[in-house]
C-alpha atoms as an extended CHARMM CRD file, in Angstrom:
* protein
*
        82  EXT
         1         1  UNK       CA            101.5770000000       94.1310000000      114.7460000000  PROA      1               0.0000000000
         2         2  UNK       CA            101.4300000000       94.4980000000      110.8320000000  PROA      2               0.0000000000
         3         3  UNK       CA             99.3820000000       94.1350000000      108.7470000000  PROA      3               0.0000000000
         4         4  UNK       CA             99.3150000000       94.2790000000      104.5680000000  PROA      4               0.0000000000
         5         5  UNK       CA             96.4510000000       93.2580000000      102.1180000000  PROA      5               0.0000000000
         6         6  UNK       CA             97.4640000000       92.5410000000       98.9510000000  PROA      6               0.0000000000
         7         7  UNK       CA             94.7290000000       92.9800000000       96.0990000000  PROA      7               0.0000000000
         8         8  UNK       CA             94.5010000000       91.2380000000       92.9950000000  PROA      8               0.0000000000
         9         9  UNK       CA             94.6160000000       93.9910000000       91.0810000000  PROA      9               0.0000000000
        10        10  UNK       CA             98.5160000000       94.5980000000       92.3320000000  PROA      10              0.0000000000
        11        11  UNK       CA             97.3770000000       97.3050000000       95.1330000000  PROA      11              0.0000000000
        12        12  UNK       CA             98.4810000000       97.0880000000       98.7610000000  PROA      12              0.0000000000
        13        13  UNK       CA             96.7800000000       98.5820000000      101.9350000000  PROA      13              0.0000000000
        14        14  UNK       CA             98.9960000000       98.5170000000      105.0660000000  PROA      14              0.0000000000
        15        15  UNK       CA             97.7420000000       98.8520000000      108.7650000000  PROA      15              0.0000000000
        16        16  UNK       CA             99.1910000000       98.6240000000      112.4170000000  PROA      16              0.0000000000
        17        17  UNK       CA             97.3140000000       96.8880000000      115.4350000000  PROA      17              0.0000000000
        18        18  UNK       CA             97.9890000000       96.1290000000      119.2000000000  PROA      18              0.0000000000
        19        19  UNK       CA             98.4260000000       92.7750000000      119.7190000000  PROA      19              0.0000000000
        20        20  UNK       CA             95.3860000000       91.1900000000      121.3570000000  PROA      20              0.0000000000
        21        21  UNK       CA             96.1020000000       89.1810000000      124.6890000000  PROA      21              0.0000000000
        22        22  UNK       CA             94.6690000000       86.2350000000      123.0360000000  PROA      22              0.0000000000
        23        23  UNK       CA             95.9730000000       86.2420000000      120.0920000000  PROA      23              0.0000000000
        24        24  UNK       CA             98.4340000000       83.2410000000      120.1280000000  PROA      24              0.0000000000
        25        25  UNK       CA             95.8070000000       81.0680000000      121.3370000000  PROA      25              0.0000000000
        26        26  UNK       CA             93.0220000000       82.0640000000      118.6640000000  PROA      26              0.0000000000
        27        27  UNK       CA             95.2960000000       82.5710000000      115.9610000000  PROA      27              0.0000000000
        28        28  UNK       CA             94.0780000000       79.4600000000      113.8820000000  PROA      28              0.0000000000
        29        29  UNK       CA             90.6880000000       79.9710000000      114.7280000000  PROA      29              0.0000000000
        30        30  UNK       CA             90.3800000000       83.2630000000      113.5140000000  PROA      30              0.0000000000
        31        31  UNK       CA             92.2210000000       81.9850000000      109.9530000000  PROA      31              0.0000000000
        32        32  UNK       CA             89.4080000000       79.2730000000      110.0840000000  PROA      32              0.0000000000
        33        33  UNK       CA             86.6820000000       82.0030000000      110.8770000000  PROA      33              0.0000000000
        34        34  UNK       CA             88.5000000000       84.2420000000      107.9960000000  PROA      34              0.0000000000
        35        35  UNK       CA             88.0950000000       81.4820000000      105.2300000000  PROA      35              0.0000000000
        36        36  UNK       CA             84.5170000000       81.1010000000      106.3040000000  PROA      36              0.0000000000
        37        37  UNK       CA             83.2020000000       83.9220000000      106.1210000000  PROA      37              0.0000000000
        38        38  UNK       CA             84.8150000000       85.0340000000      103.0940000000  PROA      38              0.0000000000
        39        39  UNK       CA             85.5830000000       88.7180000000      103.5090000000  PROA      39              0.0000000000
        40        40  UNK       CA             88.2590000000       90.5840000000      106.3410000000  PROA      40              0.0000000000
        41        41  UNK       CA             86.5670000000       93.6730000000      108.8290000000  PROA      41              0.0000000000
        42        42  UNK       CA             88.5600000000       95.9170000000      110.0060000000  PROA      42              0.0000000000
        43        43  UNK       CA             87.4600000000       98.2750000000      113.1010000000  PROA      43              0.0000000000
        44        44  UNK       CA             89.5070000000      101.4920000000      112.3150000000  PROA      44              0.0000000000
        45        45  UNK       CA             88.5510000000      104.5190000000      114.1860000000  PROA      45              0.0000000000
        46        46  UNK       CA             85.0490000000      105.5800000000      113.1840000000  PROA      46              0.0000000000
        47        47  UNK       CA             84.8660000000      103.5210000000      110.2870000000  PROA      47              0.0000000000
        48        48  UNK       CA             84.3700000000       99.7300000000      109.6440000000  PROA      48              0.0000000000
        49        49  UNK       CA             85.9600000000       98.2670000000      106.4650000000  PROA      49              0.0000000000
        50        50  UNK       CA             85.0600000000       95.1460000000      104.5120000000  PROA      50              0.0000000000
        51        51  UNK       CA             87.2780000000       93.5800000000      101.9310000000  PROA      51              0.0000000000
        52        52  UNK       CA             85.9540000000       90.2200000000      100.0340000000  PROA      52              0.0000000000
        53        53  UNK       CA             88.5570000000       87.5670000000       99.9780000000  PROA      53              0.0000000000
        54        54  UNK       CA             87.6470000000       87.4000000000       96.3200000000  PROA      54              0.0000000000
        55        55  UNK       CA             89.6290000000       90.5570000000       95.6050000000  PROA      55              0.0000000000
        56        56  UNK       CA             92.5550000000       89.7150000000       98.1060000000  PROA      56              0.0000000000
        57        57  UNK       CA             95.6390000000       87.9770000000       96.8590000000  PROA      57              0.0000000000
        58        58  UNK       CA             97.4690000000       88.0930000000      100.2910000000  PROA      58              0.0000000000
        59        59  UNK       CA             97.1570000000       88.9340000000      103.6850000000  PROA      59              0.0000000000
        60        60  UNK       CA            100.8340000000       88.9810000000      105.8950000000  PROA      60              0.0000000000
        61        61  UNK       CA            100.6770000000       89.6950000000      109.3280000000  PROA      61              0.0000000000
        62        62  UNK       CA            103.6730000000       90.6080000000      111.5410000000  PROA      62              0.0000000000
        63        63  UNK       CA            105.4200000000       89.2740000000      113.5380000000  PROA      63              0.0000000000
        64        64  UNK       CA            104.2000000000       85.7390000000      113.6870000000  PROA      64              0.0000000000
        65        65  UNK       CA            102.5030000000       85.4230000000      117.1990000000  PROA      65              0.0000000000
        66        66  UNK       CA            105.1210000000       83.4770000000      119.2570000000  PROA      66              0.0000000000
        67        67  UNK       CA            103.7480000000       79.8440000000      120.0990000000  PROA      67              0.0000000000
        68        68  UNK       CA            100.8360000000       80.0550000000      117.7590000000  PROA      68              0.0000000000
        69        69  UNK       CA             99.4840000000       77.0590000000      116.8980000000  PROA      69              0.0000000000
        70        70  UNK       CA             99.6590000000       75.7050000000      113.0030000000  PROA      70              0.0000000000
        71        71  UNK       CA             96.8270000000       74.0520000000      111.9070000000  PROA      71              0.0000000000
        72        72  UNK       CA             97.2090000000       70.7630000000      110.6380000000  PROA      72              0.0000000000
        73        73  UNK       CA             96.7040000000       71.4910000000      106.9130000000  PROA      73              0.0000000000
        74        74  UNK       CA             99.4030000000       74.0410000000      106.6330000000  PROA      74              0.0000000000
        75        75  UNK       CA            102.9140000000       73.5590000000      105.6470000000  PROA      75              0.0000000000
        76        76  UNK       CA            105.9350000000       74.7170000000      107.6420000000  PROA      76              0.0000000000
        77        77  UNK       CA            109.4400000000       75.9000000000      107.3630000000  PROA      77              0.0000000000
        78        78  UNK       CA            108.5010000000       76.8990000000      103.9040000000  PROA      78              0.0000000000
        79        79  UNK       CA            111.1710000000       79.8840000000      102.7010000000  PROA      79              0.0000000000
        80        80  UNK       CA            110.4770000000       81.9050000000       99.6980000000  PROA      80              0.0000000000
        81        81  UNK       CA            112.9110000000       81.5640000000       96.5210000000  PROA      81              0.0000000000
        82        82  UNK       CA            112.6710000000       84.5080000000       94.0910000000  PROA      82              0.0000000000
């Protein structure tokens, strides 16, 4: 999987994961969790990094996990225009 963190400040960081075994089933949770705590950790190989979501204009992950549940308060089938 993808990953790419776009800062306010127009920068972009880009990493690749394995995809967890649970990850379609936690999917939501962890965007809950996310929004909680306010920041994103990454575990990279001997070093931990820790954005605040206050300097984050975007986070896309990719590919979509297949069958991952939407919470409630999203909204689907949206397609970008410009």
């Amino acid at each position: 999987m993808n990953l790419t963190i776009e800062f306010v400040d127009g920068s972009k960081e880009s990493y690749r994961f394995k995809k967890r075994e649970d990850a379609d089933l936690k999917a939501v949770s962890r965007i809950e969790k996310l929004a909680g705590v306010q920041m994103l950790m990454l575990a990279l190989e001997g070093e931990t990094r820790v954005y605040p979501l206050t300097n984050i204009k975007c986070i896309r992950v990719l590919p979509v996990p297949s069958g991952a549940p939407v919470p409630d308060y999203a909204i689907v089938g949206v397609e970008p225009i410009n």
